[in-house]
C-alpha positions as CSV (number, residue, x, y, z in Angstrom):
1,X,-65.2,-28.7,11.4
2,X,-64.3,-25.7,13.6
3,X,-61.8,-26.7,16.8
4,X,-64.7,-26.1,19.1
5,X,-66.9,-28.8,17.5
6,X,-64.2,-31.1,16.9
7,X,-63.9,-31.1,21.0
8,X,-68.1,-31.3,21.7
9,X,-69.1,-34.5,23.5
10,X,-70.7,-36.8,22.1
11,X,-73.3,-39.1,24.0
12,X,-72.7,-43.0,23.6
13,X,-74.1,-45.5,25.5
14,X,-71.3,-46.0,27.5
15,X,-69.9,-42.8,27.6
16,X,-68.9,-39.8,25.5
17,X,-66.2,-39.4,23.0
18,X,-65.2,-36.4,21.4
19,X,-67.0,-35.2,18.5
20,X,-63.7,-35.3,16.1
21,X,-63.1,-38.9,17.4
22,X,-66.8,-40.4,16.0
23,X,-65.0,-41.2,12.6
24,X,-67.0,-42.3,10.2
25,X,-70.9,-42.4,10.9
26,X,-74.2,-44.2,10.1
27,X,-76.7,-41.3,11.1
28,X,-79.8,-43.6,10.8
29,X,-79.7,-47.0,11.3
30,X,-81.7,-49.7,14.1
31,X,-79.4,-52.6,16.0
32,X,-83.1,-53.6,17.2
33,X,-87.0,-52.3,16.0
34,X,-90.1,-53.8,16.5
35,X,-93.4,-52.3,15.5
36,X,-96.2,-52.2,18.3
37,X,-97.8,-55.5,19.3
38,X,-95.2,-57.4,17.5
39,X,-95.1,-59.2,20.8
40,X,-98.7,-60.5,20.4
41,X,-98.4,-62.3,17.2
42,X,-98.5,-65.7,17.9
43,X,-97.2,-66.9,14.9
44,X,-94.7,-64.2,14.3
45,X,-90.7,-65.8,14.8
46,X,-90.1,-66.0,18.6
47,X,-87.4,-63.2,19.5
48,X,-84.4,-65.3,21.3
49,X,-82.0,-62.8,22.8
50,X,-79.0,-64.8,22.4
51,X,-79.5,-65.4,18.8
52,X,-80.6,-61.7,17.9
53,X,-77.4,-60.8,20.1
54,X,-75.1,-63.0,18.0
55,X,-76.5,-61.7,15.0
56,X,-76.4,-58.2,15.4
57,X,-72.6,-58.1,16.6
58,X,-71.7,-60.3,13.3
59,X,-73.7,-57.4,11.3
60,X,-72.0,-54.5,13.5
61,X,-68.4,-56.0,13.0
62,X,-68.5,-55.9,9.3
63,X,-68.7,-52.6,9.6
64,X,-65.3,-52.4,10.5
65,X,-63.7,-53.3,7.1
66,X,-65.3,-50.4,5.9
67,X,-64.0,-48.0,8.4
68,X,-67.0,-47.4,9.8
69,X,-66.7,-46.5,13.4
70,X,-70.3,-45.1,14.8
71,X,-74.0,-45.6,14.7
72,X,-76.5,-43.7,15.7
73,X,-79.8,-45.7,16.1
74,X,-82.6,-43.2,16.5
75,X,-85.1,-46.1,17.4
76,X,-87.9,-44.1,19.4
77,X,-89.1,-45.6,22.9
78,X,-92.2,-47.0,21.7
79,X,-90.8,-48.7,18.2
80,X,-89.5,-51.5,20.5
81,X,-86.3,-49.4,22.1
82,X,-83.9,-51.9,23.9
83,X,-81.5,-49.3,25.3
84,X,-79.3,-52.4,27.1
85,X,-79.5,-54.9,24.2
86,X,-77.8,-51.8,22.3
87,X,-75.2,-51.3,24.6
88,X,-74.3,-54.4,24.8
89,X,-74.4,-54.9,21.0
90,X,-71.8,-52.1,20.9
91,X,-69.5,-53.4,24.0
92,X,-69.1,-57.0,22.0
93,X,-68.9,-55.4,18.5
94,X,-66.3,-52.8,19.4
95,X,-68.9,-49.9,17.2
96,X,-69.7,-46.8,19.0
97,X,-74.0,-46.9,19.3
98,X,-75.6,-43.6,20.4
99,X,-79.5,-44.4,21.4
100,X,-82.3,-42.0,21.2
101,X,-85.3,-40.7,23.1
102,X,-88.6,-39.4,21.7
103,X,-91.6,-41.0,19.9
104,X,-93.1,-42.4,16.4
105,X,-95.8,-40.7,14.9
106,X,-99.2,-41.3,16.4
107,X,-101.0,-43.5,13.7
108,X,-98.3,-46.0,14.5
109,X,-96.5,-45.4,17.4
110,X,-98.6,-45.9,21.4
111,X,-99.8,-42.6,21.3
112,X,-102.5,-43.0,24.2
113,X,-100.0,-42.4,27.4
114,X,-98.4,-39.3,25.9
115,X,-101.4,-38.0,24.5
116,X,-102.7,-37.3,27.8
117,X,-99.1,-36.1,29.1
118,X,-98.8,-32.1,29.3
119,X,-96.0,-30.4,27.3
120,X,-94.0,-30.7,30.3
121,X,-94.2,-33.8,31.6
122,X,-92.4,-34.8,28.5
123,X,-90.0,-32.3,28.1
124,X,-89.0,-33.9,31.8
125,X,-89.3,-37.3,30.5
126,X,-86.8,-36.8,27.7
127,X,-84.4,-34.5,29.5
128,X,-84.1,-37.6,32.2
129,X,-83.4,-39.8,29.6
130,X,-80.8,-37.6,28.5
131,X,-79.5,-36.4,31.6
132,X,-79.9,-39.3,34.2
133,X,-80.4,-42.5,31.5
134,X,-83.6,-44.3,30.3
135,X,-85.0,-45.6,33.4
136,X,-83.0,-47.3,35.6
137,X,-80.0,-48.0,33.4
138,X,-77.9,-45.4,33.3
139,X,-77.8,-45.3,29.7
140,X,-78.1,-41.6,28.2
141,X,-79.7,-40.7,24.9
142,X,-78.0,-38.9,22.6
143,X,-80.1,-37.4,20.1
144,X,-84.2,-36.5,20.2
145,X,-86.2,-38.5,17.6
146,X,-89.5,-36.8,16.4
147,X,-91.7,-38.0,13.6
148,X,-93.9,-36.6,11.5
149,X,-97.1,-38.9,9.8
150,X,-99.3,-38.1,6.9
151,X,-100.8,-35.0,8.2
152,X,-98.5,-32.5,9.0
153,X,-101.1,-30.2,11.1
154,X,-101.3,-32.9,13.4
155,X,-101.7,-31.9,16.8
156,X,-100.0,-35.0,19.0
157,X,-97.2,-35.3,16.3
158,X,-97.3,-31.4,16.7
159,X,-96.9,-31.3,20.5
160,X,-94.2,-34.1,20.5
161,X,-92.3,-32.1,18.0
162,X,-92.5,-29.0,20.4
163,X,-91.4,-30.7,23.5
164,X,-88.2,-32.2,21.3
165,X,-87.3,-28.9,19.9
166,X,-87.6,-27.5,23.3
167,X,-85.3,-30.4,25.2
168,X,-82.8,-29.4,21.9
169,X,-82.7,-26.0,22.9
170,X,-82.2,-26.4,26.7
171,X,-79.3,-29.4,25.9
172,X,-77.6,-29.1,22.1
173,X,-78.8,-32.7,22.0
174,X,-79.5,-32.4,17.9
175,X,-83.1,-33.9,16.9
176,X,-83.4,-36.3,13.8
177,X,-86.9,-36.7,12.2
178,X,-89.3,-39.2,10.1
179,X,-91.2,-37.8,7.7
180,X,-93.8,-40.0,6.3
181,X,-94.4,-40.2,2.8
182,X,-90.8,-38.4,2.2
183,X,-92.5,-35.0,2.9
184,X,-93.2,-32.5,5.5
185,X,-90.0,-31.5,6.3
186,X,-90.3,-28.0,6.4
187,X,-93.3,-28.3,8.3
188,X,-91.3,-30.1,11.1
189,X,-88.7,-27.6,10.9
190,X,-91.4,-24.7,11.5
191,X,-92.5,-26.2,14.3
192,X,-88.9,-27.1,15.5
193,X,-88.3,-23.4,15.0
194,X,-91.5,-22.0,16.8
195,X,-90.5,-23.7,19.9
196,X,-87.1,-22.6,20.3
197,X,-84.9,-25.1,18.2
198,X,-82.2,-25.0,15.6
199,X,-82.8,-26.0,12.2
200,X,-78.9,-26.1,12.4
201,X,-79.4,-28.8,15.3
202,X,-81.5,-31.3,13.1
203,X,-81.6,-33.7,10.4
204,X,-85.3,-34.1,8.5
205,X,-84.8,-37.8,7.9
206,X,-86.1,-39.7,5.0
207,X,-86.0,-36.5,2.6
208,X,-84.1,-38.9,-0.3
209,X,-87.5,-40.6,-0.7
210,X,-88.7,-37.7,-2.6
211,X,-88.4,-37.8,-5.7
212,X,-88.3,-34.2,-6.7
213,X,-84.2,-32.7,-5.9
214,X,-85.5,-29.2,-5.3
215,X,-87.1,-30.6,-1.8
216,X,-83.9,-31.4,-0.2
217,X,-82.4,-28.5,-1.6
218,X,-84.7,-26.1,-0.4
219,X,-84.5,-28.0,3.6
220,X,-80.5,-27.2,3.4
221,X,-81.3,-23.6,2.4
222,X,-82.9,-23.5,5.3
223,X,-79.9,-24.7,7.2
224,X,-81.4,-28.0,8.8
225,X,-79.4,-31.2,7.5
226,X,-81.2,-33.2,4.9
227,X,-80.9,-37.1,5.6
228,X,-80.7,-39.1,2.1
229,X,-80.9,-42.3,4.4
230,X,-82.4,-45.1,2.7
231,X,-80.2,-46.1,0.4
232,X,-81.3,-49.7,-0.4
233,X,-85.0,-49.4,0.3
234,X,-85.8,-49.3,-3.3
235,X,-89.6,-49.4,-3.2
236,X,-89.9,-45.7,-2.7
237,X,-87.4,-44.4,-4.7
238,X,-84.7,-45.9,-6.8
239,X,-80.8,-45.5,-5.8
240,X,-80.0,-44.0,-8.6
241,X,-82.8,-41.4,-8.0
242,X,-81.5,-40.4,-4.1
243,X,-77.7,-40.3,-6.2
244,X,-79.0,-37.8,-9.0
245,X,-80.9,-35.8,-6.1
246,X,-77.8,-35.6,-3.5
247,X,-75.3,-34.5,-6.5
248,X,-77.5,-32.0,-7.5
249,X,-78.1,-30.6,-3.9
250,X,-73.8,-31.0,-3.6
251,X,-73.7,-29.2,-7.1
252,X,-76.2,-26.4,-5.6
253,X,-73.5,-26.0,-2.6
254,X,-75.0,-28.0,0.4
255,X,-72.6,-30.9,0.4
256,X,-72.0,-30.3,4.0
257,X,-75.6,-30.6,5.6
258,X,-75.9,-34.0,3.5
259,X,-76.0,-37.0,5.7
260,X,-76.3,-40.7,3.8
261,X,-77.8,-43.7,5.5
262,X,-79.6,-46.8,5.6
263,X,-82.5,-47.0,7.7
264,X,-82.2,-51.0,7.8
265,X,-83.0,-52.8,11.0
266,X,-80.7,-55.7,12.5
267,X,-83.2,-57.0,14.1
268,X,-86.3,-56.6,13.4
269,X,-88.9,-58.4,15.4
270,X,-92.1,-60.1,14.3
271,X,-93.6,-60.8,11.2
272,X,-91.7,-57.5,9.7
273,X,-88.5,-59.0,9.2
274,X,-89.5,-61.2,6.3
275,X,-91.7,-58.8,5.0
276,X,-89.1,-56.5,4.5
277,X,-86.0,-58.8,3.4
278,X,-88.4,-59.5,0.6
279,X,-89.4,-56.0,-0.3
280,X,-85.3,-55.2,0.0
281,X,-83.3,-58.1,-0.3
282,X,-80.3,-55.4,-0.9
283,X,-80.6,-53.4,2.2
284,X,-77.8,-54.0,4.6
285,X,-75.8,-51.9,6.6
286,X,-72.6,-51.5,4.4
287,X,-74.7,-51.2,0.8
288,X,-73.6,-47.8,1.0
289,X,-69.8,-48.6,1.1
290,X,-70.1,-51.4,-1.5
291,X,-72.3,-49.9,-4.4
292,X,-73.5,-46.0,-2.8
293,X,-69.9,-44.8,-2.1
294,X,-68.3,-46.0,-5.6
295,X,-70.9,-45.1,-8.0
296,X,-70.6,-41.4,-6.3
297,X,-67.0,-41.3,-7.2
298,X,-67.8,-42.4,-10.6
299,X,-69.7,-39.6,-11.0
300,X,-66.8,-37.1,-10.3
301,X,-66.7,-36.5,-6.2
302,X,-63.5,-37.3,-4.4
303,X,-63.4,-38.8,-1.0
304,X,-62.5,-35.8,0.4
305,X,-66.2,-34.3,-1.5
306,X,-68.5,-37.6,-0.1
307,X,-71.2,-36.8,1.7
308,X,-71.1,-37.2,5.6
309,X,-71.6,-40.7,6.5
């Protein structure tokens, strides 16, 4: 990190802090998701503020042992975004948050309002929420979340991808990306790229899901950051598969656009939280620290050679 990075802002929710002061970061994780229409399940576990509160600070503080300062939670606006509950989560739990705008993909995100929104009119939107705050809470956004679903010619996913790369350009805000199925990427980073963004200025998320190691390698040639972020979700890919594909992307020389996460969810509302506690009873948010991080040095790294996290 050059002197001139190390003093860039960085965005939180209640503030900014300098960029060499972040310590040591979770790049993907969610204090609070819902899917759409959780709300409407009547038979889905009632969402008690208090409770999810007093939970998610517990989660956030273990954090601490670990020496784990800062999360960025890229939760778009309609995947159940609570951009107060988060600040507040990161007031009590003494863990820097940094919130997102942008949108999910359009198969599963509330494509219908934005679909009928010109280029523009959401360029504005997310350059307020950057700017000015989401709504009427003063709370600023501090990275652009895009998404990509299973067809990467898509034209709303497309246009939402445009308008991000453009709000990047005009801010530095960097953009991090889903990519459903644990493809796409360069796709999204063409599309980034044709509108004015930085491969440099994003992270293609979810890339360690795929199981071939020349994918990610071939995203850091082309100078994006390649997010091997869910460690512990083991029904796509196995750890031990995402640790033999980030050494050999570190052994191919792109140890520094590696960023490792989690992708779990505090809380996650409705019926999805027992869904997924089942499908990864391991996930948590310091499985990196406690199994990742120590079977890496096993295999040779130093601290000093870790991936970013």
């Amino acid at each position: 990190m050059d002197e001139k990075s190390a003093d860039t802002r960085i965005q939180l929710t209640d503030g900014t802090i300098a960029q060499s002061d972040l310590g040591r970061t979770l790049f993907h994780e969610h204090i609070f998701l819902g899917m759409p229409g959780w709300n409407l399940d009547i038979k889905a576990p009632r969402f008690v503020r208090s409770e999810a509160m007093a939970q998610v600070v517990d989660k956030l503080q273990e954090l601490k042992d670990h020496d784990c300062q800062t999360i960025i939670d890229p939760c778009p606006m309609d995947l159940g975004r609570d951009v107060e509950f988060i600040a507040e989560a990161a007031q009590r739990s003494g863990i820097n948050i940094i919130c997102a705008t942008g949108v999910y993909t359009e198969q599963d995100g509330i494509p219908f309002t934005f679909r009928h929104m010109p280029r523009e009119d959401i360029v504005e939107l997310y350059m307020k929420e950057i700017v000015d705050g989401v709504g009427d809470t003063g709370i600023k956004a501090g990275v652009i979340k895009v998404a990509s679903g299973s067809d990467p010619n898509n034209e709303y996913e497309q246009k939402m991808i445009g308008a991000g790369a453009e709000v990047s350009r005009l801010t530095g805000v960097p953009i991090i990306s889903h990519t459903h199925g644990h493809s796409h990427g360069h796709e999204q980073v063409d599309v980034v790229e044709q509108n004015g963004g930085r491969s440099e200025c994003m992270v293609v998320g979810h890339s360690d899901g795929n199981a071939d190691p020349e994918y990610a390698i071939s995203l850091a040639k082309r100078g994006a950051f390649v997010g091997f972020d869910q460690f512990g979700l083991e029904f796509f890919v196995s750890d031990e598969v995402r640790i033999e594909n980030l050494m050999a992307a570190v052994h191919a020389g792109y140890r520094d656009q590696l960023l490792i996460s989690h992708d779990h969810a505090i809380c996650l509302l409705g019926r999805g939280a027992a869904i997924f506690a089942e499908l990864a009873p391991q996930s948590s948010l310091i499985h990196i620290f406690e199994k990742i991080i120590p079977r890496l040095l096993e295999l040779g790294l130093s601290k000093k050679g870790l991936p970013q996290s």
